[in-house]
C-alpha positions in Angstrom: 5.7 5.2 -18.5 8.1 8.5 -19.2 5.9 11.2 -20.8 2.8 12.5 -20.9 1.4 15.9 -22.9 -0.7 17.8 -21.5 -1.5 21.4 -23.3 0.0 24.2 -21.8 -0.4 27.8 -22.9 2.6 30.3 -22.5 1.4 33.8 -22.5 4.4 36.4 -23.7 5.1 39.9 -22.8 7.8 41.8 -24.2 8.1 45.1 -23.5 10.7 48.0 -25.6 10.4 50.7 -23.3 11.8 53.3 -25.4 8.7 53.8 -27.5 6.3 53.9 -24.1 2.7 54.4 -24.4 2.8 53.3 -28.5 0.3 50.0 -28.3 -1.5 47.9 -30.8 -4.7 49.7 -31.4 -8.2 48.4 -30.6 -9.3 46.0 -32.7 -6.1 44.6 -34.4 -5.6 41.2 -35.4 -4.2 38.6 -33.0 -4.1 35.9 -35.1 -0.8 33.7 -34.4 0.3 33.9 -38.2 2.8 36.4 -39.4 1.6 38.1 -42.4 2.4 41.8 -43.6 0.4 44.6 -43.0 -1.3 46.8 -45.4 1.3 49.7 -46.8 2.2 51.9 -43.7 1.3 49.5 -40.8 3.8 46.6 -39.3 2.8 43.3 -37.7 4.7 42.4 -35.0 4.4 38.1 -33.7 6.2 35.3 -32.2 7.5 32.6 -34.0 7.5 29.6 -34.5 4.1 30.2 -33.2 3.0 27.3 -31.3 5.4 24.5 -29.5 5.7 21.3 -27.3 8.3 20.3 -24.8 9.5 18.5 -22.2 9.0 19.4 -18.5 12.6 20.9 -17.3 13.5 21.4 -21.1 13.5 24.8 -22.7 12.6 26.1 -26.2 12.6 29.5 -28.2 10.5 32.2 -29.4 11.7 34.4 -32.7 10.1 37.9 -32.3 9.4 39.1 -35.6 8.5 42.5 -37.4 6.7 42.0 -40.5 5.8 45.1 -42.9 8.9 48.0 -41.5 10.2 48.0 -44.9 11.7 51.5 -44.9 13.7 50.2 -41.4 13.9 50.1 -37.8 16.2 52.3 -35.4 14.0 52.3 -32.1 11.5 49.4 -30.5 10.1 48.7 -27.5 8.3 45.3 -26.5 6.2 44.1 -23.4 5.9 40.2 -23.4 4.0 37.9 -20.4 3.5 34.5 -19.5 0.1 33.7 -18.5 0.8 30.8 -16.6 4.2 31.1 -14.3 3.7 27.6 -13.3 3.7 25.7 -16.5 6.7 27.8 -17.9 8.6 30.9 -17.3 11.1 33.5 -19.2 14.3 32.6 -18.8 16.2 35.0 -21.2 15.8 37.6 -24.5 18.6 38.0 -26.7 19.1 40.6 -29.5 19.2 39.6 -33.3 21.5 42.6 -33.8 23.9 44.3 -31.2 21.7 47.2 -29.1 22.3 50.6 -29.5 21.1 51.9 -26.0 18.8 49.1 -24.8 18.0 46.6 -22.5 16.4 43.2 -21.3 14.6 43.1 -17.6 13.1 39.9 -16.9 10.8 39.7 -13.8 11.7 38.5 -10.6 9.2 35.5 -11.0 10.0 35.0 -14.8 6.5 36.0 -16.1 7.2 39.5 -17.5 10.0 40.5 -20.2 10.2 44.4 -20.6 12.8 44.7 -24.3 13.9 48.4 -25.5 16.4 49.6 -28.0 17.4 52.5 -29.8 19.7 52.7 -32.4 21.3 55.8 -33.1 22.2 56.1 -36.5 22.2 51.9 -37.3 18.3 50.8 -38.7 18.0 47.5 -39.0 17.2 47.7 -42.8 17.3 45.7 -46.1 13.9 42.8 -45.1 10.2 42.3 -45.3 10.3 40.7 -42.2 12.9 41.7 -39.5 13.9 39.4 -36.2 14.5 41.6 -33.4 15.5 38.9 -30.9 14.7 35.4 -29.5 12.4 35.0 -26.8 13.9 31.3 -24.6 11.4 29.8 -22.1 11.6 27.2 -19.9 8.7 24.3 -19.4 8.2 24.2 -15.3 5.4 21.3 -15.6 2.6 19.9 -17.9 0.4 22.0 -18.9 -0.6 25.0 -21.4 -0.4 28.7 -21.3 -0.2 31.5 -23.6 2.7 33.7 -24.2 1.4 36.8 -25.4 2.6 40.8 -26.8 0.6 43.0 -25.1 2.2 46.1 -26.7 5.2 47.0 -29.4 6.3 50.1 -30.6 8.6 50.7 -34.1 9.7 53.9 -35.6 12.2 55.0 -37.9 14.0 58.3 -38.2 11.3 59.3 -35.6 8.2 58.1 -37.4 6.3 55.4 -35.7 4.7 52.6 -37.7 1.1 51.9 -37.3 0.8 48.2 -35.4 -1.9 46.2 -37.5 -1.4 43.1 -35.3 0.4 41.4 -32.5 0.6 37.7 -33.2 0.8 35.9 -29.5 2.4 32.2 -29.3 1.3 29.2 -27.6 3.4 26.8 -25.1 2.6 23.0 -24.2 4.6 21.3 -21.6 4.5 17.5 -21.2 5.2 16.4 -17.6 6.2 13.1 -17.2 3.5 10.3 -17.1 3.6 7.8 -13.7 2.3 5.1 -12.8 -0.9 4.6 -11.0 -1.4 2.7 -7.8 -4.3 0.5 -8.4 -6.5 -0.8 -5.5 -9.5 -2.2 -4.2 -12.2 -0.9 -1.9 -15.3 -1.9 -0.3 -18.2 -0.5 0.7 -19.1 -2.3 3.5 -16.3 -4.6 4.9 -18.6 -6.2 7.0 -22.1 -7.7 6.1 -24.6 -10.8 7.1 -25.6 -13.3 4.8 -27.3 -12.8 1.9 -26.8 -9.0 2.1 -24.7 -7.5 -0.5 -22.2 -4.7 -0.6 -20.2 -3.2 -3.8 -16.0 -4.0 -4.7 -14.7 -1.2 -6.1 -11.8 -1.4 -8.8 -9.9 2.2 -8.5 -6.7 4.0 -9.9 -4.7 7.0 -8.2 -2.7 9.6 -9.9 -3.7 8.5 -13.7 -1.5 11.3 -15.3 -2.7 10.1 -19.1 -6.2 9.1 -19.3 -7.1 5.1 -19.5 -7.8 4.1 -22.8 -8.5 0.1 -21.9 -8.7 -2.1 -18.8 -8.4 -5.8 -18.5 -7.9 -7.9 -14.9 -8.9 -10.1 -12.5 -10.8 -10.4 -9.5 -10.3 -13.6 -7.5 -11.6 -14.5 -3.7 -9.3 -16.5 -1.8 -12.5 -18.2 -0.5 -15.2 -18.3 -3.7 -17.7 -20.1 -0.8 -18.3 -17.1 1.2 -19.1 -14.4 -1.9 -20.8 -14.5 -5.4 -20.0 -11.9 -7.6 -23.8 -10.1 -9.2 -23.8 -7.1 -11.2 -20.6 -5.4 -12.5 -20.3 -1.7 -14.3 -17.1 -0.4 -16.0 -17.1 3.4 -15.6 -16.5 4.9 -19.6 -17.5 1.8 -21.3 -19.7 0.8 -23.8 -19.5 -2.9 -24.2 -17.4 -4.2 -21.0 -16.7 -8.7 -21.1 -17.6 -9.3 -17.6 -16.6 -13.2 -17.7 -17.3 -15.6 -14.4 -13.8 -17.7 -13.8 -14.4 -21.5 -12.9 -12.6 -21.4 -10.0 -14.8 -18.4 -8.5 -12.7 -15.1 -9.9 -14.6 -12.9 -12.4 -12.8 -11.4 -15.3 -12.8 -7.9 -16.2 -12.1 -6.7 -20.0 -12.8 -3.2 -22.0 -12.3 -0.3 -24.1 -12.7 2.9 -21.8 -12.7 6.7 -22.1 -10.8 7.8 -18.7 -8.9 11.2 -17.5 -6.4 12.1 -15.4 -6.9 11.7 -11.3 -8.4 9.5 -8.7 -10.9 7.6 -10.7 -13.2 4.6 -10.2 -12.4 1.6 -13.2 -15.5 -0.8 -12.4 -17.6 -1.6 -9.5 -19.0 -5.1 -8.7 -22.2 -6.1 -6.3 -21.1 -8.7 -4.4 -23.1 -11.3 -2.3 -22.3 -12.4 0.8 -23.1 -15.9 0.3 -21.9 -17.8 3.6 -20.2 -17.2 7.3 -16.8 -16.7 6.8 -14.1 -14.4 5.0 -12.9 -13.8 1.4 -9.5 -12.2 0.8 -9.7 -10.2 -2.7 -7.0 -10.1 -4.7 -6.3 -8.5 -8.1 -4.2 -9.9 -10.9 -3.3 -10.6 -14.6 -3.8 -6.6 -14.8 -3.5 -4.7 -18.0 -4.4 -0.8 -18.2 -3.6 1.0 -21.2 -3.1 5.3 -21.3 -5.1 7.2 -24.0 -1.6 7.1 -26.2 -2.3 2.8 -26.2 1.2 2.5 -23.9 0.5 0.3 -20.8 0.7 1.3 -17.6 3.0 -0.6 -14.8 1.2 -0.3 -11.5 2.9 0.8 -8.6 1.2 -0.5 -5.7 -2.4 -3.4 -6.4 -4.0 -3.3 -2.9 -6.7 -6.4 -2.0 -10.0 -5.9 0.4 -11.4 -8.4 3.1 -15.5 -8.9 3.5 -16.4 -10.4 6.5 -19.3 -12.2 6.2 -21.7 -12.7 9.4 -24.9 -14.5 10.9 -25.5 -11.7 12.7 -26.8 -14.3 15.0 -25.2 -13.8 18.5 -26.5 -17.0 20.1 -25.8 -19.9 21.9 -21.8 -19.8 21.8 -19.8 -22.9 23.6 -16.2 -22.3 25.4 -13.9 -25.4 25.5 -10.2 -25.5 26.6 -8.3 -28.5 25.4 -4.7 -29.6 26.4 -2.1 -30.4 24.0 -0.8 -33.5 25.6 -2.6 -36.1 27.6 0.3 -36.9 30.0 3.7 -34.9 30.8 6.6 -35.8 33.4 6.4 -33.7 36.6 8.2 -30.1 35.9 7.1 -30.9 32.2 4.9 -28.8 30.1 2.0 -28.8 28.0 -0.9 -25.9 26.4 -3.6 -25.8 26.3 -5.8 -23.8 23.5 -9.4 -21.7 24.7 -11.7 -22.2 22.5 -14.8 -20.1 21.3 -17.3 -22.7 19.1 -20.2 -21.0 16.9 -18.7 -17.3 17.0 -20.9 -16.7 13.9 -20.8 -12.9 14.3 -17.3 -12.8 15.1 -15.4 -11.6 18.2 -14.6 -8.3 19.5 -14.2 -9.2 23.5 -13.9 -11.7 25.9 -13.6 -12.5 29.2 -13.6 -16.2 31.1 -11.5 -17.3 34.1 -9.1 -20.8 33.5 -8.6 -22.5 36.6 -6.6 -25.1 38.1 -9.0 -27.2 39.8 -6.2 -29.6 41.5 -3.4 -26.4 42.7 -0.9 -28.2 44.2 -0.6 -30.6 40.9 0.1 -27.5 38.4 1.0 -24.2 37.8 -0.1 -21.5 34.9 3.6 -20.5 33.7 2.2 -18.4 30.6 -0.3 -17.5 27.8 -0.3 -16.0 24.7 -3.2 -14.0 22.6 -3.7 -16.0 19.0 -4.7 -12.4 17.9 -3.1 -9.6 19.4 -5.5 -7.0 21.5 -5.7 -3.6 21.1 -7.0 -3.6 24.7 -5.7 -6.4 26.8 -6.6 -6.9 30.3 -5.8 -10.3 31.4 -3.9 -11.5 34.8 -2.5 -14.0 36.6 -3.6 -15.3 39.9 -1.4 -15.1 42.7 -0.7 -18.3 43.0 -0.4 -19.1 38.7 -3.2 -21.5 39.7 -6.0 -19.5 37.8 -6.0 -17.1 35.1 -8.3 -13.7 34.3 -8.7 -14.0 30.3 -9.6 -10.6 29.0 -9.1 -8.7 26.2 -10.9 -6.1 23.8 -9.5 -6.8 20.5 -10.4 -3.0 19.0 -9.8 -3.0 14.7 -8.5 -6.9 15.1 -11.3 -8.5 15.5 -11.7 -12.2 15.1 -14.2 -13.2 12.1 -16.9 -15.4 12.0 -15.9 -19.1 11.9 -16.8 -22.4 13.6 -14.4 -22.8 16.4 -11.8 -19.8 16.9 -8.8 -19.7 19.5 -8.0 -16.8 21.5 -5.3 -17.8 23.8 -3.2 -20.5 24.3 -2.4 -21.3 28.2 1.1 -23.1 29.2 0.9 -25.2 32.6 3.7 -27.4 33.8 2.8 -30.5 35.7 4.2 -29.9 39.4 3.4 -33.2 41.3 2.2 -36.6 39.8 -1.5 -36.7 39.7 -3.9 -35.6 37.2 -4.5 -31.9 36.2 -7.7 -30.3 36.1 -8.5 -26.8 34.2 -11.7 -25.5 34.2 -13.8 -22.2 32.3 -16.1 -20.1 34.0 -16.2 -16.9 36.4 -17.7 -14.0 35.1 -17.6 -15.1 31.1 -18.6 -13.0 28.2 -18.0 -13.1 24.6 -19.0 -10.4 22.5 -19.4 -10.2 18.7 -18.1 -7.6 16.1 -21.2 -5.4 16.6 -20.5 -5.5 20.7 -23.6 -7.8 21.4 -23.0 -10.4 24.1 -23.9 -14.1 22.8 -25.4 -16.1 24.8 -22.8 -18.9 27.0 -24.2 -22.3 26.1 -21.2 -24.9 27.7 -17.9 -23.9 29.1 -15.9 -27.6 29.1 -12.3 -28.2 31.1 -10.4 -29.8 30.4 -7.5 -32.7 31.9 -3.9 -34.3 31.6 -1.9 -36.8 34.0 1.6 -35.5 35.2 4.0 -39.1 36.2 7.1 -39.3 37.4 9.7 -39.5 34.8 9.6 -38.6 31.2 7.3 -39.5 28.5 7.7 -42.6 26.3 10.7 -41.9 23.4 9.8 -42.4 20.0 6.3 -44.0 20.8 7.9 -47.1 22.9 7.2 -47.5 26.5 8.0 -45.0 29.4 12.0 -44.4 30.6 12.3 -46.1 33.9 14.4 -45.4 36.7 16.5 -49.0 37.2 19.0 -48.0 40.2 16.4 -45.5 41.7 19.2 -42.9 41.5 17.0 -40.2 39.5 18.1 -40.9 36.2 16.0 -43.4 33.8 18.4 -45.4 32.7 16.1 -47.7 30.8 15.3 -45.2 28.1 13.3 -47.5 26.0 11.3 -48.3 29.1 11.9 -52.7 28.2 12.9 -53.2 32.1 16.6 -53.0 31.9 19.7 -51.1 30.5 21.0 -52.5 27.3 23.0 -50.8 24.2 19.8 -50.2 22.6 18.8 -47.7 25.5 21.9 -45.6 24.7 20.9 -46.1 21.1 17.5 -44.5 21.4 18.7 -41.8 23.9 21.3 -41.0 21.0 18.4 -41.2 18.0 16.2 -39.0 19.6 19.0 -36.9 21.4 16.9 -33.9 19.5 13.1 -35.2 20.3 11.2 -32.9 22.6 10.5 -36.1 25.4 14.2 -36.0 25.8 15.1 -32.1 25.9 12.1 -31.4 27.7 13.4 -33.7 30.7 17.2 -32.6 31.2 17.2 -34.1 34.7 15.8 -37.6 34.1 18.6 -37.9 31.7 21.6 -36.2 32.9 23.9 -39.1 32.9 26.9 -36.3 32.7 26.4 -35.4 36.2 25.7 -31.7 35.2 24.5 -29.6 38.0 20.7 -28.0 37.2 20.9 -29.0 33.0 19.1 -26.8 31.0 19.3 -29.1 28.1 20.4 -33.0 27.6 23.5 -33.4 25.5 25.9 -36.1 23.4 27.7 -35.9 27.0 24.6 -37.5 28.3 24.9 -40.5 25.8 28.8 -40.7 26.9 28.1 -41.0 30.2 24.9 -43.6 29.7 27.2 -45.5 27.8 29.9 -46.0 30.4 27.3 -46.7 32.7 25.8 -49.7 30.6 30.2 -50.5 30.3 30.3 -50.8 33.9 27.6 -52.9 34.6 28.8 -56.5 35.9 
């Protein structure tokens, strides 16, 4: 979109100042045509009388004497622009030489003062007579009038009697943008079967709407159902359900320029959960038919709640079921039945067996606004707090605020446990009620893991270092084979000392270097 008109009037002064005091008299015409005056009188008027630009463009103003058939050797002209921010005076020039006259322009552009005498050289010969050309300048869209508020004529001394001043008329069109389309909600949050309005709106419309057509679509059509829908300026909207849960939006509209409101839905909140809305295959016309190209399409989430705070289970369950001592494993917390959402919690994970494990770490899923939690002195146990502020968590089944990593120290099994001083709140800041808090549990052995789901790597020489990678009792090719296949696999990287056949001192990492030096070591055997 590159133009838009909007009506802009330019009001005109142009002053003579040699004739001062000589006016149009009360009651003359100000039409905006130039026709002559009776016998005696003179009609003075701009021409061409009304025009249309450009914003930054300029145009031009003839000033014209109709009626001074016996000449003019003296004038002076007062012209003004109603509206200096639409359009402005930029210069006068004389149709003929001056005698002894001048041009002032006002500082600001609004006011043009014109006077010339011509001592012995009328202007003669014409039933109408162009003094001199009037060129303004179009600031922004809009109108304004450019109007004569006085003239004076004379000839040889004698003043002609001024029957009319004709004023002219500016319109500027400013360039047309694009909107930015969006949509809103009334209510982001809302229980179950309550309903809320989706609002469809456009900012900065800088040339009406003349027709609409999109789409709304809910990433999740389970949680919402769309009701009632009204297009603001339409007669006979197509409001058309989708199959797959989006509701179609077409019609002929009367809109102006602004903020304004396209079409609201009523929406239902028809289960626990959340729907992203989205909107697409848009289409909005100006009131010239020319479409628009949006520069922004914003979405809305509803959250959709219980607004049951009851009965809420905490369970904490570990990644793996087994790791090799100094190995590591997560383990998830997990909130079951949050069917209002979350807003805050706080629970304490600990180690039940200290000496087996330690608490290297944890990580929010959702990141707090407020968080508060802290490590034990030990790393055996772990204060889980946090107020999540605007990011809350939304209603769902099961939902996982941390995730804990604990590394298997000795081997023996690994007991975590939930409890302390736990509470959960929901989005509205009501406790729920704590129904179960379950541990949870994992085994840390000596050595690594089984490789690529065989059995475990043993240790054959008792030197450290498990030879026997595919765990069949002895050290054959096929061990350097596997260590090799799965050189990349986490049971191998994740155990740089059981395999460190290189020699390394304090690996970080096991390497092809490892496979070389398993290799020679299966070579050397008898």
């Amino acid at each position: 979109m590159t133009s838009k008109t909007g009506t802009l009037l330019l009001t005109g002064l142009v002053f003579v100042g040699l004739l001062a005091g000589v006016t149009a008299p009360v009651g003359a015409s100000t039409t905006n045509d130039i026709e002559p005056a009776q016998a005696g009188d003179a009609t003075v008027g701009l021409t061409p009388a009304n025009q249309t630009i450009d914003a930054g463009t300029s145009t031009e103003f003839d000033v014209v004497v109709a009626g001074a058939t016996d000449g003019i050797d003296a004038y002076e002209l007062n012209l003004s622009v109603a509206n200096g921010t639409v359009g402005n005076i930029d210069e006068f020039s004389f149709e003929r030489a001056p005698g002894v006259g001048s041009a002032d322009i006002s500082s600001n552009g609004t006011q043009l003062f014109v006077e010339d005498a011509r001592l012995g050289d009328p202007i003669t010969g014409s039933e109408t007579i162009t003094l001199g050309t009037v060129t303004v300048v179009g600031n922004s869209d809009g109108g304004t009038t450019l109007d004569l508020n006085s003239a004076a004529i004379s000839i040889s001394g004698e003043r002609y009697n001024i029957a009319a001043l004709n004023s002219g008329t500016l319109t500027v069109a400013g360039e047309i943008t694009d909107p930015e389309l969006g949509l809103s909600l009334e209510n982001e949050t809302i229980q179950t079967n309550d309903a809320t309005n989706l609002t469809v709106a456009a900012t900065d419309v800088t040339n009406g709407v003349s027709a609409l057509n999109f789409t709304i679509t809910p990433n999740d059509p389970s949680v919402v159902e769309f009701e009632s829908t009204t297009v603001t300026g339409a007669e006979n909207p197509t409001v058309t359900q989708l199959d797959n849960g989006a509701l179609r939006i077409e019609a002929d509209v009367t809109r102006n320029n602004g903020d304004i409101e396209l079409a609201t839905t009523s929406i239902l909140a028809a289960q626990v959960g959340e729907a992203n809305f989205t909107l697409s295959d848009v289409q909005i016309l100006d009131q010239d038919g020319a479409e628009y190209t949006p520069r922004s399409v914003t979405g809305a989430t509803l959250t959709a709640t219980s607004g049951d705070s009851s009965g809420i289970d905490i369970t904490l369950r570990a990644t793996d079921s087994e790791v090799a001592v100094n190995g590591e494993t997560t383990v998830d917390v997990v909130i079951q039945d949050a069917q209002n959402g979350i807003s805050a919690f706080a629970t304490e994970l600990t180690i039940e067996t200290p000496e087996s494990a330690t608490i290297t770490g944890y990580e929010y899923n959702l990141d707090p606004q407020f968080p508060d939690s802290e490590l034990g002195a030990e790393n055996n146990s772990l204060s889980l707090r946090a107020a999540m502020g605007s990011n809350v968590y939304a209603p769902a089944n099961e939902t996982t605020i941390a995730t804990v990593t604990v590394r298997g120290d000795s081997a023996t099994q690994v007991r975590l446990a939930a409890g302390g001083d736990t509470r959960i709140d929901d989005v509205d800041g009501t406790s729920y009620d704590i129904g179960s808090l379950s541990g949870t549990s994992f085994d840390v052995v000596a050595g690594p893991p089984a490789v690529d789901g065989g059995e475990r790597p043993q240790d054959t020489d008792g030197d450290g270092t498990y030879e026997d990678v595919d765990g069949d009792g002895s050290l054959t090719i096929f061990d350097v084979q596997a260590l090799f296949e799965n050189l990349d696999a986490a049971e191998i990287q994740d155990n740089p000392g059981a395999f460190n056949f290189d020699g390394t001192e304090n690996p970080d990492e096991v390497t092809v270097f490892d496979v070389q030096g398993l290799l020679q070591e299966y070579q050397s055997q008898g």
